[in-house]
C-alpha angles and dihedrals in degrees: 000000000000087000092059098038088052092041092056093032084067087049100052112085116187114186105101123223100272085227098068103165109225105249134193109249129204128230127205111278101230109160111321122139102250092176110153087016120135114250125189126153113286099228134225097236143107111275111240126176126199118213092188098270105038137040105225134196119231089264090045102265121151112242112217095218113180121280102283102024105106097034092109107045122113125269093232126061122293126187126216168079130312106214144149113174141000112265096024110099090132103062096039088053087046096055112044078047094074139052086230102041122126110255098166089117109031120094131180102254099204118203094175138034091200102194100038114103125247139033121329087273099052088048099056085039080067100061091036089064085052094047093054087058093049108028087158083082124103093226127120123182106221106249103250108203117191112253113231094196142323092285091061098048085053084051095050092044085057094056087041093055088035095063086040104271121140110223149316143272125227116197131177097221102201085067120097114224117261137166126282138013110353115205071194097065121045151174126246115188136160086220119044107234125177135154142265149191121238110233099164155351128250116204114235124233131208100016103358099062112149093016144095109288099175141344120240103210128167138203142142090315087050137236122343141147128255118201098144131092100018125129128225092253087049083056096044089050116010139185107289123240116273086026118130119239137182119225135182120218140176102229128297147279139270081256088055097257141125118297111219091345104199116198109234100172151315110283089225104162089157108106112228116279096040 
């Protein structure tokens, strides 16, 4: 076990691109009447956030795309996801990460236009009108579909999860974007998912001897402790301390903390080298 803390703690970095870009930033839908909200799917990709000269990852580091890639995009900000296909979060992680990586399929998917006037539509109307005028660029605006009432949003999240998809966005669309956690977007998901820091390791037993046996992390619920949901290769080499994961989870305790907290994957949006 020393082997592997020392082995990821030479892998965390710390230290943050001083250019972060300030992103909206959803909270959790519980009850509230979203009715005349804009809904669209809430896609499995990497943020990425164009200022109008750099593609930016949600921390502010600069993402290396192919020759070419980026020719087309706007020279104004644009907000979104880059994604290819349902259920491969992996590879497209993987790609954009790398100077070499295979971005042929991926697009950025934009769900905002921040510094344009106007409601969420008249601001994407403004990059649809771009896009008209350069259709060479991979670049696709979310459909964003009006919400009648909280029965149809539930509806749509079914078709959503149905074709793959992971979940939906709820956004007030009379609200300008600004920066932080929005009570006016928000996320709608069958399965409750947030993020931690890792603080330490716990050793496994039986099987899993001199391995990982189970990750402390800590966030705003507090400290507790994540051993579902990892594979042999995450205990063999497991997320290094400091590192941020997502995590899924059912609830929470009497203490205030997650209820059967299951690992999904490293939340890594730095491409390699920084």
């Amino acid at each position: 076990m020393k082997s592997i803390i020392l082995a990821c703690a030479l892998l965390f970095t710390p230290t943050a691109f001083a250019a972060a870009p300030g992103l909206l930033l959803a909270k959790e839908y519980q009850t509230q009447n979203i009715s005349g909200w804009a809904m669209s799917e809430k896609l499995d990709g990497v943020r990425a956030y164009w200022n109008g000269k750099q593609l930016l990852s949600r921390r502010g580091y600069p993402f290396t795309p192919p020759a070419g890639y980026l020719d087309h995009f706007p020279p104004y900000p644009i907000d979104g996801e880059l994604f290819g296909k349902h259920g491969q979060f992996e590879q497209i992680s993987a790609a954009v990460r790398t100077t070499s990586g295979n971005w042929r399929n991926i697009k950025l998917h934009v769900f905002d236009v921040p510094q344009a006037s106007g409601n969420l539509y008249q601001r994407l109307a403004v990059l649809e009108k771009w896009l008209q005028s350069h259709p060479d660029a991979p670049i696709e605006i979310i459909k964003q579909t009006p919400a009648q009432n909280n029965a149809h949003a539930q509806a749509f999240l079914k078709q959503v999860e149905a074709k793959g998809g992971e979940g939906v966005m709820l956004r007030h669309p009379e609200v300008p974007y600004r920066s932080g956690r929005s009570d006016y977007l928000l996320k709608l998901k069958s399965r409750h998912d947030a993020e931690c820091t890792v603080t330490r390791y716990y050793e496994g037993k039986g099987k899993y001897t001199g391995k990982l046996g189970a990750l402390g992390c800590k966030n705003q619920h507090g400290e507790f402790k994540i051993g579902s949901g990892l594979k042999d290769s995450d205990r063999t080499n497991p997320p290094a301390v400091g590192s941020t994961i997502t995590y899924r989870y059912r609830g929470f305790t009497q203490k205030g903390t997650p209820r059967f907290a299951t690992f999904v994957r490293i939340r890594n949006d730095r491409p390699a080298g920084h």
